[in-house]
Every structure is written in C-alpha cells, then in structure tokens.
C-alpha positions as CSV (number, residue, x, y, z in Angstrom):
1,X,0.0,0.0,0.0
2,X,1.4,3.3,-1.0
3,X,2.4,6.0,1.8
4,X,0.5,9.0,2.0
5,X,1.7,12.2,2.8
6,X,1.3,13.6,6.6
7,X,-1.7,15.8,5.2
8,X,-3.5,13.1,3.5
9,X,-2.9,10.7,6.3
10,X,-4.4,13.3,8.8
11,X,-7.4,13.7,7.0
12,X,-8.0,10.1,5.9
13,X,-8.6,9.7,9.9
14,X,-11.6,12.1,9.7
15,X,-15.2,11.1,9.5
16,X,-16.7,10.4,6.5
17,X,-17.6,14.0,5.5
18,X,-14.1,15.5,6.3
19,X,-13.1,12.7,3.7
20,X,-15.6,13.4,1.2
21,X,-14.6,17.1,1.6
22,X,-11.4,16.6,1.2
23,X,-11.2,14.6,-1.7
24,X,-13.3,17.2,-2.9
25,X,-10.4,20.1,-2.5
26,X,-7.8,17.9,-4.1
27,X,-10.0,17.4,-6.6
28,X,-10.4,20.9,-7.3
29,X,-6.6,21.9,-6.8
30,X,-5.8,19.0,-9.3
31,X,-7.7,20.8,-11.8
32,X,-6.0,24.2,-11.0
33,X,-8.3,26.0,-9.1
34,X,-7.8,28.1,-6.0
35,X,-10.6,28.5,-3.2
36,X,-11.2,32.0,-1.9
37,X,-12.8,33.0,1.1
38,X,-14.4,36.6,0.9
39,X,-16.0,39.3,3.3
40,X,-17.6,41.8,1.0
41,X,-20.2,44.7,0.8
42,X,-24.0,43.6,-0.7
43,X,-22.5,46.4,-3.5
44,X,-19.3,44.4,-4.0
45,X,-21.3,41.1,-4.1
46,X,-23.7,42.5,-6.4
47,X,-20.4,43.4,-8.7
48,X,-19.0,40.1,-8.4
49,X,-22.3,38.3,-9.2
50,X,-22.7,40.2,-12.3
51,X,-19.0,39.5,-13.7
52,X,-19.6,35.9,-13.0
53,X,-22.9,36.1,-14.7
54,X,-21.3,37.8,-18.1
55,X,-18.6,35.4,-18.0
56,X,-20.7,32.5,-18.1
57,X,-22.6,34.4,-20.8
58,X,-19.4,34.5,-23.1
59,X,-19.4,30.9,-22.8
C-alpha cells in the first residue's frame, strides 16, 4: 500500500464528511483551481455576481 503524505494521512482519519470534503479540495486543486474566502459589501457582491454572470454568458 502506498504512503500518504502527513496531510493526507491526517485527513484520511476524519469522518466520513471530512473525507468526502477533502477529496473534494484535491479534486479541485488538481484541476487548477484556488478557493477563496471573501467578506464583501452587498455592492461588492452585487459586482461580483454580475462579472460571474457575463462570464458565463461568453461561454
């Protein structure tokens, strides 16, 4: 069986959702993405919801 590294290990010991999440995160990182946590006005959410919105428009 191969070794995982410390991080894996720890979280492999979780419960099932700590798991589930975090084979959810390597999932995203493996595909290049970057998770953000923000505190912003209702303006500033208002301007990123619309930037997300015309982006997805464009594709």
């Amino acid at each position: 069986m191969p070794t995982l590294p410390n991080r894996q290990r720890k979280i492999m010991t979780g419960n099932g959702d700590a798991i589930r999440q975090a084979r959810y995160a390597e999932k995203m990182r493996s595909q290049g993405k970057k998770k953000l946590t923000l505190w912003v006005t209702p303006e500033q959410e208002r301007e990123i919801r619309s930037l997300f919105s015309k982006q997805e428009e464009k594709q």
